[in-house]
N, C-alpha and C positions, 0 to 999 in steps of 0.2 A: 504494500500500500504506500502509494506516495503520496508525502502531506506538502501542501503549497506552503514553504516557507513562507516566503515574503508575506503574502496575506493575514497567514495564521503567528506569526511569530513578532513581525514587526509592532502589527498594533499591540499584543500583548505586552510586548519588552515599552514600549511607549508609554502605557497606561500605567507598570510598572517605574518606569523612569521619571515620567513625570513627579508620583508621589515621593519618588526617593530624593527626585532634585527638588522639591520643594523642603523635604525630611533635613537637606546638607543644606540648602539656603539656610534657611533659620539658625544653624549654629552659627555659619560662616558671620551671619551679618550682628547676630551678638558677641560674636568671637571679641572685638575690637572693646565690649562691653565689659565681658569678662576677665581680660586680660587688666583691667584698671580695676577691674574690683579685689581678685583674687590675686594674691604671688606665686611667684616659681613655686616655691616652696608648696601652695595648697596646691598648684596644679599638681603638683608630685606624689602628695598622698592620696589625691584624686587616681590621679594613673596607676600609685601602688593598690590603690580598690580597685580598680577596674579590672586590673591584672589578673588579681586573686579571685574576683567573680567570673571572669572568664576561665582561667583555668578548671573553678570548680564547676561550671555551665557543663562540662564534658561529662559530668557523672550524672547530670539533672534527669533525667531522661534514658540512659544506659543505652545512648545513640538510637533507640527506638525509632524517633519519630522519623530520619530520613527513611524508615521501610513504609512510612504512611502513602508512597505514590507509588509503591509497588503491585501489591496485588488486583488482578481483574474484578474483582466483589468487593465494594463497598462498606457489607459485613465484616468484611475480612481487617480493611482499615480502621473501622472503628475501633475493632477489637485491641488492635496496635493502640489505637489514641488512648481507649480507656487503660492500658498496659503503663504508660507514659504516665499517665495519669497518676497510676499508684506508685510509680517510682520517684515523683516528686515531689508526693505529700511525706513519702519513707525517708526521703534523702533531706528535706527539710528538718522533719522532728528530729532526727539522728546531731545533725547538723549544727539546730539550735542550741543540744544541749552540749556538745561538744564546744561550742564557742565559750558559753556561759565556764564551763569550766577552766577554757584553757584561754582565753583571751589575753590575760596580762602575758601567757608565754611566748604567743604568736608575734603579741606587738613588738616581745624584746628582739626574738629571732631574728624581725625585717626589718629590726633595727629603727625603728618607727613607733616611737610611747605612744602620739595622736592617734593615732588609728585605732588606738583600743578599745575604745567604745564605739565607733565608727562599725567595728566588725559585727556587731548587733545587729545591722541594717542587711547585712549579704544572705540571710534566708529569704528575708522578703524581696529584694533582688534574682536570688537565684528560683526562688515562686516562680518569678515574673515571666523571665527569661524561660524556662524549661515551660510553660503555659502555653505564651506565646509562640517560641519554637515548632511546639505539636499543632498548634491550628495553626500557623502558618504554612506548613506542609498538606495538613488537610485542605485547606483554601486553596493552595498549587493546583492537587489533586483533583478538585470541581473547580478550577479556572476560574477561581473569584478574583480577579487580579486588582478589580480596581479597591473592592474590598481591603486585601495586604497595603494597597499604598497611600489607601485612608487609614490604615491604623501606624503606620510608620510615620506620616503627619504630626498624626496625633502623639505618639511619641517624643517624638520633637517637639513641640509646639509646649505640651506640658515640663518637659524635662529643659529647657530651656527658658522658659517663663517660671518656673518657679525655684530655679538655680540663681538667678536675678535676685528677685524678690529674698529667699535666705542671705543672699552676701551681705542686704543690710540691717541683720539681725542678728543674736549670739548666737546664732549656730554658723556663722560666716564659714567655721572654721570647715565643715562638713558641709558645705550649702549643695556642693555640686553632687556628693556622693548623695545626699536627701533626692534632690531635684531628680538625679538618673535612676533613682529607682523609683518615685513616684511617678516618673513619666512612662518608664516600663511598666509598672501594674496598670497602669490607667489605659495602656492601648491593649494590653494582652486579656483587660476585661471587656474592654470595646470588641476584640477578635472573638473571646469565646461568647458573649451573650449573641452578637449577630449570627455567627455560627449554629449555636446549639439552637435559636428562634427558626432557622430554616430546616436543620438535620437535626434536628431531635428526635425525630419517627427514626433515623437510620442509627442514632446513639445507643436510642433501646435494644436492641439490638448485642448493645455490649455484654459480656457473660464471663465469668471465671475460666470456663473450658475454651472457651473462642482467644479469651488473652492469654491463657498456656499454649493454647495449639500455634499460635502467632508468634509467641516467644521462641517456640521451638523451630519455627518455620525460618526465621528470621535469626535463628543464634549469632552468626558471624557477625551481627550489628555489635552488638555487649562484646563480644570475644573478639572482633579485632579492629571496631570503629570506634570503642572509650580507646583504648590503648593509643593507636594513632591519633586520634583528638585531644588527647592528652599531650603527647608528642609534642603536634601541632602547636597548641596553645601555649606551652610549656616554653617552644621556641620563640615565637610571637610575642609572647610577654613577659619573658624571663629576662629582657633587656632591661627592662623599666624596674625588676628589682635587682637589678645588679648592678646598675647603675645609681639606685637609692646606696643603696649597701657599701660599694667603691667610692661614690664621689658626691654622696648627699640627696638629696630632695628636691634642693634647684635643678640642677643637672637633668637627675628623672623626669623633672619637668615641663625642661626646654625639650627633651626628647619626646612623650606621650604628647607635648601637645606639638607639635613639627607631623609624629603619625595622627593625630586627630586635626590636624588642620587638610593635611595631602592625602595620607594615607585613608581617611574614613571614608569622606565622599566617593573618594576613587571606588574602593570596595564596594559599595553598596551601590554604586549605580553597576557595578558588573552582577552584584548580586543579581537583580532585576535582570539580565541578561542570562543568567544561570539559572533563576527559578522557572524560564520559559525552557532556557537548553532543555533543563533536566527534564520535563515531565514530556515534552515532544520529545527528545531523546529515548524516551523509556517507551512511548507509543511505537515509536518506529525499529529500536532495537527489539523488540519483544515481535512486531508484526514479521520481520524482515531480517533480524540478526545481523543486522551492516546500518549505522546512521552514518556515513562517513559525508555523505554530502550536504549534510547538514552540520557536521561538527564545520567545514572547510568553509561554508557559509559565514557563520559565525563568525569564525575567526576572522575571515575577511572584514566582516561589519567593525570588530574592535579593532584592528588595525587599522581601518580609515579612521576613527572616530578620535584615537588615541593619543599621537605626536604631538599636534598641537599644547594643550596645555601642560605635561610634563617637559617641551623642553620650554616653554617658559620659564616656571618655575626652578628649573634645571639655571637657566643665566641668571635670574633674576630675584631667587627665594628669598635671600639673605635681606634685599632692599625690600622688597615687599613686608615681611615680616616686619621690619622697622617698621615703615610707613602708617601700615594697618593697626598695628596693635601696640606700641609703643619699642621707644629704642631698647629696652631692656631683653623684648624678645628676638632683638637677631641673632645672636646665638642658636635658638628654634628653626630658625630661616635655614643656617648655615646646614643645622642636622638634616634638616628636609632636603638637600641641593646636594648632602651626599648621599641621601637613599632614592634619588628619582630613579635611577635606572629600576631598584626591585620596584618599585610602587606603579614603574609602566608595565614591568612584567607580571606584576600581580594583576592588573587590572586586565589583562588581555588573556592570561592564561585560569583565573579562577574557576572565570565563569564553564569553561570546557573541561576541569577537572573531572566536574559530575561525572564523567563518562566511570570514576573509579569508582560510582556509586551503582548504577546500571546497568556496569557491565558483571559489578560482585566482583571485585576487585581489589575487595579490602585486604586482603593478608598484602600485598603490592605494597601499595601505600604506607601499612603499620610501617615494613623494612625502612620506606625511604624517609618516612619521617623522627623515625629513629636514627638515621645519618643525619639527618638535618639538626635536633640538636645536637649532637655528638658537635655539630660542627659551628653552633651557635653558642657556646658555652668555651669553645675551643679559644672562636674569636674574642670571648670576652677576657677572659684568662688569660691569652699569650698579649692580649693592646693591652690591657690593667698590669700585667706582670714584669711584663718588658718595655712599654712605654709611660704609662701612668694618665695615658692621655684618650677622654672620650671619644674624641674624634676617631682617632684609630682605632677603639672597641668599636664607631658604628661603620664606618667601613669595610671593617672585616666581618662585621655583622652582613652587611650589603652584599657580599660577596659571594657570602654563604646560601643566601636565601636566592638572591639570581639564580647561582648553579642548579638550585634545589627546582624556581622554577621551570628552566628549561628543559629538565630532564622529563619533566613532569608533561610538558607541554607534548613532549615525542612519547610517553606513555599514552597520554591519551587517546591519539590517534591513530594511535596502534590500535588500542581497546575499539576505539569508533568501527573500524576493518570488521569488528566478527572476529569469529573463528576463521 
């Protein structure tokens, strides 16, 4: 069966990109806000949160919910959602009490007292995130597109307005880590009530025997997509505490916000580009056993789309950053103008990754992303060890994740081929 891309793919990825460029407008243009309200220093323990909630997002769910666009019955996904489900009410209460008991030892760890009580906040965060996650897959799955990029909006819009509003009150200190996760619960309740108001005949549906039979159908998700995601995330944001750790708070925080200025929007408008790959991908792999002309598609589309604004920012980040958000952040500027190269290959190669999801290709991936820190941790180590100097931990950081994604890129479309 062949599916008209362009017709079927385009508007979708549109409908999607609009909400996500509306979702990255909104920080961008308070960015210059935030940057005069909050210091290096709180952007830093911002980033050292965000870190630790993303690394723990990989358990929320025991990778579950990317099988939500796999099976032909319906029944069959719920059964995954309601699976999902239980694994994040379990991984929360677990979670809650393990913080309460150990929080003063974790803040000492990261080396980081403020965040003590701050860690309070990461169950209801990680709710949010593992909620949202699961109906955003579901929503993939019935092509509610425009749905995901009203609740990604909405994300933004609350998590950005009420990060504002904290800076000028005694919780400044935490304003932004309050604001992102009250922005997260607000859209991933927005996601499940609209959701559950249409498919709720198909939820009933959900059973004890249906989420065992799913769990079992689906194991390699738990057994080699937390590991790899773990990996993953472990790479991706083990910079930001080892650079708290090595060179302070400030540092951390010229770095997380250089990736939250370049690196986020990039992501997430590929995202949108990915959540159409993936679920057309898996119609057409499953009907056909070959999407290869559709991955080459793709890829075509982000390579037009994509030069321009990274070599901008590539000649021009360090002034920009001044400019925008005051002279204190060109240092931020500088760290973004050495990571454009991974941050062009990220955003060109994300979105086609899917194919390691489609094709079941996860033991693949675990391997490679286990080289990938090996070689993330490497970089930090021999620039902290042998030079003393961040710059050269983020370059050599740069360096690593480039190779990582190009190998990746020639994986995938390998996997796109079939057998």
């Amino acid at each position: 069966m062949k599916i008209p891309f362009k017709k079927i793919t385009s508007g979708n990825v549109f409908i999607l990109s609009s909400g996500t460029f509306i979702s990255q407008l909104i920080p961008f243009l308070i960015a210059p806000i935030l940057t005069r309200i909050f210091s290096p220093e709180e952007f830093g323990m911002f980033g050292l949160y965000f870190s630790i909630s993303m690394i723990f997002s990989v358990f929320i769910t025991a990778r579950y919910e990317s099988a939500i666009i796999l099976p032909k019955d319906d029944k069959d996904s719920a059964n995954i959602v309601g699976l999902c489900l239980f694994f994040i009410f379990s991984i929360c209460i677990i979670l809650t009490a393990a913080i309460l008991l150990f929080k003063h030892l974790i803040a000492a760890l990261l080396k980081s007292p403020g965040i003590e009580n701050w860690l309070l906040v990461l169950p209801v965060t990680l709710f949010s995130i593992g909620t949202y996650q699961t109906f955003n897959y579901w929503n993939n799955r019935r092509e509610k597109y425009k749905r995901i990029s009203i609740s990604r909006v909405t994300r933004s819009v609350n998590a950005s307005g009420i990060s504002i509003a904290l800076g000028y009150t005694i919780l400044k200190k935490g304003g932004m880590i309050l604001g992102d996760a009250i922005g997260q619960l607000i859209s991933s309740i927005f996601l499940f009530s609209r959701t559950w108001k249409e498919d709720k005949d198909i939820f009933k549906e959900i059973n004890r025997p249906g989420m065992l039979e799913q769990a079992k159908r689906y194991q390699q998700f738990p057994k080699f997509n937390v590991a790899s995601g773990l990996l993953e995330k472990m790479s991706g944001h083990m910079p930001v505490l080892m650079l708290s750790s090595f060179f302070g708070e400030a540092i951390s925080g010229f770095f997380s916000f250089s990736q939250r200025i370049v690196g986020a929007p990039s992501a997430i408008v590929a995202r949108a580009f990915g959540d159409v790959f993936r679920q057309k991908a898996n119609v057409e792999f499953q009907n056909t056993g070959n999407c290869s002309a559709l991955f080459i598609k793709t890829f075509t589309q982000l390579i037009v789309i994509s030069p321009a604004p990274f070599l901008i920012f590539y000649f021009f980040a360090p002034e920009i950053f001044s400019l925008v958000f005051g002279e204190e952040w060109k240092i931020a500027g500088e760290y973004a103008k050495i990571m454009t190269a991974m941050f062009f290959l990220q955003f060109v190669v994300s979105p086609l990754s899917n194919m390691f999801l489609v094709a079941e290709k996860q033991h693949i991936d675990l391997w490679m992303q286990a080289v990938l820190l090996t070689g993330v941790l490497s970089a930090f180590a021999f620039g902290y060890n042998i030079f003393r100097e961040p710059r050269i931990c983020i370059f050599l950081f740069t360096i690593a994740y480039s190779l990582k994604y190009i190998l990746e890129l020639y994986l995938s479309y390998k996997f796109s081929k079939g057998k």
